[in-house]
PyMOL CGO cylinders between C-alpha atoms (Angstrom):
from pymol import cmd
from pymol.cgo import CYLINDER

trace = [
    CYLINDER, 101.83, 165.81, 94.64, 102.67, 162.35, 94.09, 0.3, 1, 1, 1, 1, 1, 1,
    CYLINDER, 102.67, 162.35, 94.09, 101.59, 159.32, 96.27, 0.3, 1, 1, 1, 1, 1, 1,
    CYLINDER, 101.59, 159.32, 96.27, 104.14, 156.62, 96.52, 0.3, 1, 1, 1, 1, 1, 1,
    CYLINDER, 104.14, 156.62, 96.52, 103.16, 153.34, 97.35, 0.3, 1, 1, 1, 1, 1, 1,
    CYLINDER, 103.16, 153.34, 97.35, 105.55, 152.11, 100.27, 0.3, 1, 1, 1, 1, 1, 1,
    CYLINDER, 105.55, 152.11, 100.27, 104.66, 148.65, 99.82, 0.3, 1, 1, 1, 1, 1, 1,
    CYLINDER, 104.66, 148.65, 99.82, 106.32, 148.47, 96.65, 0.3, 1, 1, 1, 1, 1, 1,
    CYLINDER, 106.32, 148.47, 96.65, 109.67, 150.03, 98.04, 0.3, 1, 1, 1, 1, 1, 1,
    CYLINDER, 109.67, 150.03, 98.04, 109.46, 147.37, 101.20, 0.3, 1, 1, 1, 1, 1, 1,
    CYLINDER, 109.46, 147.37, 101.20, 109.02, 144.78, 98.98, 0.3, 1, 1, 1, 1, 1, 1,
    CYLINDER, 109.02, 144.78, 98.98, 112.01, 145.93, 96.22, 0.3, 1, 1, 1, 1, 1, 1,
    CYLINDER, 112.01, 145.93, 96.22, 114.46, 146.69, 98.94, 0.3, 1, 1, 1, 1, 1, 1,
    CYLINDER, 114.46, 146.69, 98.94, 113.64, 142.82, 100.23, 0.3, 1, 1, 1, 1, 1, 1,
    CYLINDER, 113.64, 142.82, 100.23, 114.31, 141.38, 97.67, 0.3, 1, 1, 1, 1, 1, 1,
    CYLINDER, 114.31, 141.38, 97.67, 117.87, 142.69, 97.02, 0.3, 1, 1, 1, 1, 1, 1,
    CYLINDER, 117.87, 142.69, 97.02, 120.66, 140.69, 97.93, 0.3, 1, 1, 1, 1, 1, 1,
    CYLINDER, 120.66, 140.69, 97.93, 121.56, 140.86, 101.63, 0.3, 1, 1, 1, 1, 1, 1,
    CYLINDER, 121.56, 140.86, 101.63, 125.06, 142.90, 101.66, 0.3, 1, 1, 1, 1, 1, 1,
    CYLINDER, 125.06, 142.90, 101.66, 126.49, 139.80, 103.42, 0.3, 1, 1, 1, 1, 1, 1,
    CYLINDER, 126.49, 139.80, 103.42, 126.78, 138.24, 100.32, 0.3, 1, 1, 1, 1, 1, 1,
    CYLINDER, 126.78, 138.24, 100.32, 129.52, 140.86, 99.62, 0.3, 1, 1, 1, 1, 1, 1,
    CYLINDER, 129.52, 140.86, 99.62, 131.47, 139.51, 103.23, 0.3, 1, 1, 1, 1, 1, 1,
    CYLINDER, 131.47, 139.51, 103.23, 132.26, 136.15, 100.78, 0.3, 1, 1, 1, 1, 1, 1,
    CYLINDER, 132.26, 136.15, 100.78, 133.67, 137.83, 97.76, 0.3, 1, 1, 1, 1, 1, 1,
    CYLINDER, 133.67, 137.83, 97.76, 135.35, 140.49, 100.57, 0.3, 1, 1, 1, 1, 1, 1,
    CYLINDER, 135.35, 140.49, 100.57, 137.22, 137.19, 101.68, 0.3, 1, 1, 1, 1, 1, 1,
    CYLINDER, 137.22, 137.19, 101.68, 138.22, 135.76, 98.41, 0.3, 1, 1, 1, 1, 1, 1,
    CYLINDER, 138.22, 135.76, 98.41, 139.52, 139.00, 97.36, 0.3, 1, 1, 1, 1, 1, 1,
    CYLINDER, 139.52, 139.00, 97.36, 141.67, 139.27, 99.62, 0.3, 1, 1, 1, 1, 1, 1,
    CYLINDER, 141.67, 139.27, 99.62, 142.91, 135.40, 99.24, 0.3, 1, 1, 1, 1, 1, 1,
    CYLINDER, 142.91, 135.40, 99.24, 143.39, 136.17, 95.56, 0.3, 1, 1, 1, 1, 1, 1,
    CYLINDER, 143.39, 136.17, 95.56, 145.19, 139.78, 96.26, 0.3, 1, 1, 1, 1, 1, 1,
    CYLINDER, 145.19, 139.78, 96.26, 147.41, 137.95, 98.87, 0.3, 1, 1, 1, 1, 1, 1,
    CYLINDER, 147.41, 137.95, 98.87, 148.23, 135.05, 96.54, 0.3, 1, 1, 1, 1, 1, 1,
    CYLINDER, 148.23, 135.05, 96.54, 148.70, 137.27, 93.49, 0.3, 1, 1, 1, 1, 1, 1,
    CYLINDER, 148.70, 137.27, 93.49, 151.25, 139.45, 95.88, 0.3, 1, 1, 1, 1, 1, 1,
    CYLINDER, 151.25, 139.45, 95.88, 153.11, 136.64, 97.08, 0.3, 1, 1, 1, 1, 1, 1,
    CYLINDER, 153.11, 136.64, 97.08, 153.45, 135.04, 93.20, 0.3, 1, 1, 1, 1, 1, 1,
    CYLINDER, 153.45, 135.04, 93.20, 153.83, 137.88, 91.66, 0.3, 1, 1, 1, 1, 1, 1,
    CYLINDER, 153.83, 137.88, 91.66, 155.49, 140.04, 93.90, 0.3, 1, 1, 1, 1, 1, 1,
    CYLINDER, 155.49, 140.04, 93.90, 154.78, 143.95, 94.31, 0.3, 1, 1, 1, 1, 1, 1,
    CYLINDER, 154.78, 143.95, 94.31, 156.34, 145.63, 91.08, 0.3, 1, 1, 1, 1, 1, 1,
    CYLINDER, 156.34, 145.63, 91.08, 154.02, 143.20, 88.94, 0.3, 1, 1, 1, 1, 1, 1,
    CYLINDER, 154.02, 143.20, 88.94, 151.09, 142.98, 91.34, 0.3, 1, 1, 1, 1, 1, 1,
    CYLINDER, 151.09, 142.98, 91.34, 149.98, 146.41, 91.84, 0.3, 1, 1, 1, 1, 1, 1,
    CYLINDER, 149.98, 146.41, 91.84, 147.85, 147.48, 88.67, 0.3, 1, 1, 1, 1, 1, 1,
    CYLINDER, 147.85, 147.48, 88.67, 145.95, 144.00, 88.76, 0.3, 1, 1, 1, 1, 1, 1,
    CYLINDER, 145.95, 144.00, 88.76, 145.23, 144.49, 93.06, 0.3, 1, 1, 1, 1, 1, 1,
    CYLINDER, 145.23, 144.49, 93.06, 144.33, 148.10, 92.09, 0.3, 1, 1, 1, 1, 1, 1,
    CYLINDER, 144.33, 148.10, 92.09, 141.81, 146.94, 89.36, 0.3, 1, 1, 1, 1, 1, 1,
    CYLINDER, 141.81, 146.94, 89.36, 140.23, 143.94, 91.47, 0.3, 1, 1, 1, 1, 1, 1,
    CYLINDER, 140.23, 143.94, 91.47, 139.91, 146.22, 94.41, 0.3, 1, 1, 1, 1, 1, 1,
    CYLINDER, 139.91, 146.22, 94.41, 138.20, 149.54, 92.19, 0.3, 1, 1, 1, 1, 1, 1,
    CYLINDER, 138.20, 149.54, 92.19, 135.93, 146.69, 90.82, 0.3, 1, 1, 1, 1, 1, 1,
    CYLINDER, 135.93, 146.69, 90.82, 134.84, 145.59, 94.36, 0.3, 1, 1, 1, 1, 1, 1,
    CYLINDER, 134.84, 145.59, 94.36, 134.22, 148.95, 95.13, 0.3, 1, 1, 1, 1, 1, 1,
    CYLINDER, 134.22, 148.95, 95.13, 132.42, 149.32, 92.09, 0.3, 1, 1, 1, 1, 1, 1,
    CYLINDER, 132.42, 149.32, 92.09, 130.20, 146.53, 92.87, 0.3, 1, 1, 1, 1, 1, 1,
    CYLINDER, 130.20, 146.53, 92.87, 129.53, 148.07, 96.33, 0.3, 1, 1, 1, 1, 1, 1,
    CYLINDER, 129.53, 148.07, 96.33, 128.75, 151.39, 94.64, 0.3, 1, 1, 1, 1, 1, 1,
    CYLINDER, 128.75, 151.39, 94.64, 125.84, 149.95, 92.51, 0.3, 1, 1, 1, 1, 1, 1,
    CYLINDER, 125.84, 149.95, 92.51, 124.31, 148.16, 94.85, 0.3, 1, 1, 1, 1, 1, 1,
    CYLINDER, 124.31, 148.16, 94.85, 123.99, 151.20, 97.27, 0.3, 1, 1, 1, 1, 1, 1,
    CYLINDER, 123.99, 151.20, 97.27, 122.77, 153.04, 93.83, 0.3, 1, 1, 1, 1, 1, 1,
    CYLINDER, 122.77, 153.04, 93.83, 120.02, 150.21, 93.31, 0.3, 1, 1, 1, 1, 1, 1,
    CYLINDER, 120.02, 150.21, 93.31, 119.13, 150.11, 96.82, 0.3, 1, 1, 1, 1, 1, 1,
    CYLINDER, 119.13, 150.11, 96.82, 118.51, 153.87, 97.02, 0.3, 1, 1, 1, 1, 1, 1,
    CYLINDER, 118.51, 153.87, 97.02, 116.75, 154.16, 93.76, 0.3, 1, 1, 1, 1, 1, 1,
    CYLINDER, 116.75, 154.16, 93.76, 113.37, 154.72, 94.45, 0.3, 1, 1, 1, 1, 1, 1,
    CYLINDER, 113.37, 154.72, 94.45, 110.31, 152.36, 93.19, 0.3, 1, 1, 1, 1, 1, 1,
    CYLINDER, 110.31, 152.36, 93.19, 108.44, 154.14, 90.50, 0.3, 1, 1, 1, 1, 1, 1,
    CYLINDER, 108.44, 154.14, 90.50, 104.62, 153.65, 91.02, 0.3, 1, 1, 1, 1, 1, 1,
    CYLINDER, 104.62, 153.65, 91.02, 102.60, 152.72, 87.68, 0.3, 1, 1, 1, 1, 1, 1,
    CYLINDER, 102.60, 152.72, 87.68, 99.51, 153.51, 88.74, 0.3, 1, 1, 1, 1, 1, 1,
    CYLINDER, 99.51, 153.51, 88.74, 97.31, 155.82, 91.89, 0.3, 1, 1, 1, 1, 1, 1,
    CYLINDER, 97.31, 155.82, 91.89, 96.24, 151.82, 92.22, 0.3, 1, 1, 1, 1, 1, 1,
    CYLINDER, 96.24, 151.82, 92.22, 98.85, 150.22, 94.88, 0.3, 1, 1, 1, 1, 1, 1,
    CYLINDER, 98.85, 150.22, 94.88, 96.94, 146.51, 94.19, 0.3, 1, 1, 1, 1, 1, 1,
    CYLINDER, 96.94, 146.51, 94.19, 97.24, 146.88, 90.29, 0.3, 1, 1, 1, 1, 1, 1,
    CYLINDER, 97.24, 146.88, 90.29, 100.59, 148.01, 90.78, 0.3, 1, 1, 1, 1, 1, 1,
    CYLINDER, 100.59, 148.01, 90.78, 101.36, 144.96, 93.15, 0.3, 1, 1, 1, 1, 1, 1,
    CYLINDER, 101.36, 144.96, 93.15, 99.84, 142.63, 90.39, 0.3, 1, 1, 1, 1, 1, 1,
    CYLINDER, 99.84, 142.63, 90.39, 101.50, 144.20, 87.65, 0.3, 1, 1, 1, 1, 1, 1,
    CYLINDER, 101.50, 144.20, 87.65, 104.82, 143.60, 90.03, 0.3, 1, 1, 1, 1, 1, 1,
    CYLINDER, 104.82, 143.60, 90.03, 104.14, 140.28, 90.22, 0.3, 1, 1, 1, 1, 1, 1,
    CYLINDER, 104.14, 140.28, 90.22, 103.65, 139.69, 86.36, 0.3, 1, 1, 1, 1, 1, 1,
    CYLINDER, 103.65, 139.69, 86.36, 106.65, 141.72, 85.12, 0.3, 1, 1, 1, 1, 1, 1,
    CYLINDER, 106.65, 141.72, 85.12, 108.49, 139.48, 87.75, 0.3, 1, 1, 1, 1, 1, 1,
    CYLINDER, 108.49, 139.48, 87.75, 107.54, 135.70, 87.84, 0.3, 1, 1, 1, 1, 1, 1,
    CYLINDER, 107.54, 135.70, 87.84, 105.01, 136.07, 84.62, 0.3, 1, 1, 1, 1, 1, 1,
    CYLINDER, 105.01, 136.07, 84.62, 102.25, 135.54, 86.69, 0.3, 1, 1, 1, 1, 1, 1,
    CYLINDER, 102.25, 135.54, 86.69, 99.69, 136.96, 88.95, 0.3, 1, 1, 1, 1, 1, 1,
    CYLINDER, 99.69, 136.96, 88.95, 98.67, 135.90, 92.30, 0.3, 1, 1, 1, 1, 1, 1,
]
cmd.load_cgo(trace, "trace")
């Protein structure tokens, strides 16, 4: 059985981007798809909305897939594995 140190999923799941950050690009999608429909008009418009708005959803996507991913514990040692964290991450130990 394998012992998973919860500390290090609490602190990787912190330290993701709150999804709010997607509510901004959310809103200047949909100035850019609304602008690009009214210039462009529907006949042109529809493959480049359609791409912009599979991309979104792509970006979405991976960040549930990163979110969900599960930490992967080095060591049985959850303060070595904290430290090691901390190295890998700011290149130095606290």
């Amino acid at each position: 059985m394998k012992i998973v140190d919860t500390q290090l999923v609490l602190t990787k799941n912190r330290n993701l981007l709150s999804i709010n950050w997607f509510c901004g690009s959310a809103g200047l999608l949909v100035i850019g798809l609304g602008s690009l429909y009214f210039m462009l008009g529907w006949a042109t418009s529809w493959p480049l909305i359609l791409a912009l708005v599979l991309c979104w959803g792509l970006f979405l996507l991976l960040y549930w897939i990163v979110a969900a991913l599960p930490v992967r514990t080095l060591t049985a040692q959850p303060e070595y594995d904290q430290s090691m964290m901390l190295i890998v991450k700011h290149g130095r130990d606290k």
